[in-house]
C-alpha positions in Angstrom: 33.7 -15.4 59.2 37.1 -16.3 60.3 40.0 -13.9 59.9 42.6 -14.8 57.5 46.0 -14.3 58.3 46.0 -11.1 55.6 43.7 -9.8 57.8 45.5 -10.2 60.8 48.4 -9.3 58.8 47.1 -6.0 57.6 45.4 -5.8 61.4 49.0 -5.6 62.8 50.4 -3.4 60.9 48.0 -1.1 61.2 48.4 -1.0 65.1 52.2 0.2 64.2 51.0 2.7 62.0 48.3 4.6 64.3 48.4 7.9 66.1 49.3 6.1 69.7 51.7 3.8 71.3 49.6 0.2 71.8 50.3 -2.9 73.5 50.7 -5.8 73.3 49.7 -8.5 75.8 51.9 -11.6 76.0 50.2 -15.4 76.6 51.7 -18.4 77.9 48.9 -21.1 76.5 45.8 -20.8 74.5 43.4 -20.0 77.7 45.8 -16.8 79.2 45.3 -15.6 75.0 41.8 -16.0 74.9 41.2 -14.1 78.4 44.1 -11.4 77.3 42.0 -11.1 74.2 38.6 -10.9 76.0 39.9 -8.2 78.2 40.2 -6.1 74.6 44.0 -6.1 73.9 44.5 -5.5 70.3 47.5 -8.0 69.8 49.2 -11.0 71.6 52.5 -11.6 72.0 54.8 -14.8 73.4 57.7 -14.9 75.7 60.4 -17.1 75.3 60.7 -17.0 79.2 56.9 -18.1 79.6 57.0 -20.6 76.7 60.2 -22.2 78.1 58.7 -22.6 81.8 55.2 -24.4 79.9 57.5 -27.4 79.1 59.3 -27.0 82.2 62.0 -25.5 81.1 64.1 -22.5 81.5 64.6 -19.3 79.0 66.1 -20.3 75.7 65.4 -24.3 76.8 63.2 -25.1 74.0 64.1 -26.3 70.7 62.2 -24.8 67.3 59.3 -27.0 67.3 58.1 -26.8 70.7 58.5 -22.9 70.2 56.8 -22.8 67.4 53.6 -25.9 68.4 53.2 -23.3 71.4 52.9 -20.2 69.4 50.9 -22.3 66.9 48.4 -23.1 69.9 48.2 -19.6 70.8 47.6 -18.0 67.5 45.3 -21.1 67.3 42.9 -19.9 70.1 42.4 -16.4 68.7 41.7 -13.9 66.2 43.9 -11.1 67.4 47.3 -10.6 65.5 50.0 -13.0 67.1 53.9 -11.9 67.6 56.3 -14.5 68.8 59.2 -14.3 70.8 61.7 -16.9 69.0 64.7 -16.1 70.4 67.8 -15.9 68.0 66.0 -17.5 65.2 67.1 -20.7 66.2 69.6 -21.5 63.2 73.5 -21.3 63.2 73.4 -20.7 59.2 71.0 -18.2 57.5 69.1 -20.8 55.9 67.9 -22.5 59.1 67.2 -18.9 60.1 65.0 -18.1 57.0 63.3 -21.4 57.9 62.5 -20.5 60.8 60.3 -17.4 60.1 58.8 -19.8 57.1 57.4 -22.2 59.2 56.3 -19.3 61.9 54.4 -18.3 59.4 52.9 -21.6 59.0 52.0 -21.8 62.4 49.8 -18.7 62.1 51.9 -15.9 63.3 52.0 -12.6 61.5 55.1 -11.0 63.3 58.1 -12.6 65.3 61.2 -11.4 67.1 65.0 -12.1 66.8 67.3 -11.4 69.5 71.3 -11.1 68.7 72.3 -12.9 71.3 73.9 -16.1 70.5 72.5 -18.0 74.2 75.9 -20.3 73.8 78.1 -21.4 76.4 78.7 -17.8 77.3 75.4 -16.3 78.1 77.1 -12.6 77.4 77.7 -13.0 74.1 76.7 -11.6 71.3 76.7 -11.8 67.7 78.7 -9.5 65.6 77.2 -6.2 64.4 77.6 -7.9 60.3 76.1 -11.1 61.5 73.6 -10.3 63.2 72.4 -8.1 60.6 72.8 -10.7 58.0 70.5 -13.2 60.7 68.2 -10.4 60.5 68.1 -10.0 56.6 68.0 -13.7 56.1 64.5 -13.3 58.1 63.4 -10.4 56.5 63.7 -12.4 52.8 61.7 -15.2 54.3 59.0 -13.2 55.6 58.8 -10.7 52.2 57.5 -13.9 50.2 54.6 -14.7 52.4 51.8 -12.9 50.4 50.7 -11.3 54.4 51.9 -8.7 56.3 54.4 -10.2 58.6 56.3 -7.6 61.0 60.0 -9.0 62.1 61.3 -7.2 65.1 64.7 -7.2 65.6 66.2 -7.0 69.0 69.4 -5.3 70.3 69.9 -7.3 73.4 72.9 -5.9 74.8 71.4 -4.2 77.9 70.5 -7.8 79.0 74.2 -9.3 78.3 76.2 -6.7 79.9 76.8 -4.4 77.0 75.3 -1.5 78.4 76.8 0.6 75.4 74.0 3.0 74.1 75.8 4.0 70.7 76.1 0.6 70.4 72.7 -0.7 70.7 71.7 2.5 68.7 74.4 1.4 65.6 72.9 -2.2 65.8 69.4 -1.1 66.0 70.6 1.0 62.7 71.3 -1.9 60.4 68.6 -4.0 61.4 66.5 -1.1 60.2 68.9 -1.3 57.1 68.6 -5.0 56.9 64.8 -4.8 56.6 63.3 -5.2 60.5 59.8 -3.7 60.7 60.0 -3.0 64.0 62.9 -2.7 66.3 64.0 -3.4 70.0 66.1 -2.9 72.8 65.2 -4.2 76.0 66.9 -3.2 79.6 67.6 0.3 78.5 68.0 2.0 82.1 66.2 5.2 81.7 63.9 7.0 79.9 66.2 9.5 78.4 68.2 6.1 77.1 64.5 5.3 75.4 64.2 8.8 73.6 67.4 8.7 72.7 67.2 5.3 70.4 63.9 6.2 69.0 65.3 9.7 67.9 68.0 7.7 65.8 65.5 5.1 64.6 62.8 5.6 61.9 60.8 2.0 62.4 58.6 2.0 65.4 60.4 1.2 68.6 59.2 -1.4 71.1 59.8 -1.3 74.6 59.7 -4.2 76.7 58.0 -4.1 80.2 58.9 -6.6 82.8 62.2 -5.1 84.7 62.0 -3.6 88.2 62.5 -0.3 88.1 63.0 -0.1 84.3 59.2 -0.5 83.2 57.7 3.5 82.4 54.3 3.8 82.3 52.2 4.2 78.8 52.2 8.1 78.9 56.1 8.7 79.5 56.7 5.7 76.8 54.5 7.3 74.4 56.1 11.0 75.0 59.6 9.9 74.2 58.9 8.0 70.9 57.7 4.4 71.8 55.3 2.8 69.3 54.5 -0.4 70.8 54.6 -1.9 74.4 55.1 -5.4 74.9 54.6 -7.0 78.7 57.2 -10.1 78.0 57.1 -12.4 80.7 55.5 -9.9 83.3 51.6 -11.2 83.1 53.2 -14.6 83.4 55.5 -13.8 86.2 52.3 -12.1 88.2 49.6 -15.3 87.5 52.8 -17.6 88.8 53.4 -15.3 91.9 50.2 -15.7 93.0 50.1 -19.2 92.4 53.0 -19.6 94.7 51.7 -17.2 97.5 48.2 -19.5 97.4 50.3 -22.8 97.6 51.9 -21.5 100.3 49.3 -20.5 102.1 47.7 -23.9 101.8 50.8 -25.7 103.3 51.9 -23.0 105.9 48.2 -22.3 107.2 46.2 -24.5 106.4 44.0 -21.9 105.0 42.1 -21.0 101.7 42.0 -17.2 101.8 43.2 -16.7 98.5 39.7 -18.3 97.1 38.1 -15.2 98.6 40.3 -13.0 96.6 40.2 -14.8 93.4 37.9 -14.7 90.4 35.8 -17.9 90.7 35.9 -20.2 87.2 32.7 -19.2 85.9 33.7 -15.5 86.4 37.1 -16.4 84.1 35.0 -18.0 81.5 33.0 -14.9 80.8 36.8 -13.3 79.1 37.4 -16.9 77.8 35.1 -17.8 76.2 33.3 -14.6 75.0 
């Protein structure tokens, strides 16, 4: 019998609520879900940076319906809880924000992400400490008349704007706990000590972001400081693409097929796809 999205709901939050840190594993299309969830992750994520480069496009190039028809696809093509990554909630007023977790649950997600950065004209900007807040309340409302479990996660995106202010991501973090996020978020922070130091002032699980150089811990050191849940952004998609490119290459500068050799054949894919 199918899983409802109450039980995916509940499913999710129970992940959040259990005695370690978990992660989850973010998809780019319905096959890279169905082989993430074969390989026995408990939850799939998206990447805005992933979903953007399926249509071609670059991070933050999408509008709210293709975001939400590829998250739909994914969430589509398994049972496991699915988080989206939808940006800023693509809305300039609170209504179209609130819409935007409405129909994200329509499209079979049970948790999603806003960011507080505005992606405008300038890049480093971000939203006011009050606004963003209000964006993140607006979300919260939408999400608390569902009749599921739907975890929001808000994100304190400074680190990735320039802001490298800790007691400022730490005060934002703050009221988006106060405004209602179930989960909370600061990706780029530089250190692990940086880590501890938000999830001491936090009482919502934290979420740390994998996918920067030299800013991506390993599960035990995440789980020591505080981190609840680990989520691998763009970094699965990043790897599959690099090794695209290397086997391309190697086609047109050799003339040679040596990646096949080191490559799991179809069939051998098929047995995590398809079950």
């Amino acid at each position: 019998m199918p899983f409802t999205q109450l039980d995916k709901g509940n499913a999710f939050r129970a992940l959040h609520q259990g005695p370690r840190a978990f992660i989850v594993a973010n998809a780019w299309d319905a096959g890279s879900a169905r082989i993430l969830a074969g390989l026995g992750f408990p939850a799939i994520g998206t990447s805005s940076w992933a979903s953007g480069n399926v249509y071609g496009k670059r991070d933050h190039g999408i509008s709210r319906r293709e975001a939400l028809a590829h998250a739909r696809a994914i969430a589509d093509a398994t049972e496991l809880p699915v988080s989206a990554d939808l940006e800023n909630g693509f809305g300039t007023t609170l209504a179209e924000v609130a819409e935007t977790y409405r129909q994200a649950a329509t499209a079979g997600l049970v948790g999603a992400s806003i960011e507080d950065a505005t992606h405008g004209p300038d890049k480093d900007t971000l939203f006011d400490i009050g606004e963003a807040a209000e964006r993140v309340a607006a979300a919260t409302e939408a999400t608390r008349q569902l009749g599921f479990p739907f975890l929001l996660t808000a994100r304190a995106d400074g680190f990735l704007h320039g802001h490298t202010n800790l007691d400022d991501a730490i005060r934002r973090l703050q009221a988006y706990e106060k405004a209602g996020a179930d989960v909370l978020m600061a990706p780029g922070l530089p250190d692990l000590m940086s880590v501890k130091a938000v999830c001491a002032e936090i009482s919502k699980p934290f979420n740390f972001m994998v996918g920067i150089p030299g800013k991506s811990f390993c599960v035990p050191e995440l789980e020591a400081v505080g981190v609840r849940r680990i989520s691998l952004a763009s970094s699965l998609y990043s790897a599959a693409m690099s090794g695209l490119i290397t086997a391309a290459r190697e086609t047109q500068d050799k003339g040679t097929f040596a990646y096949v050799g080191s490559s799991l054949p179809c069939w051998e894919l098929d047995r995590y796809m398809l079950g």
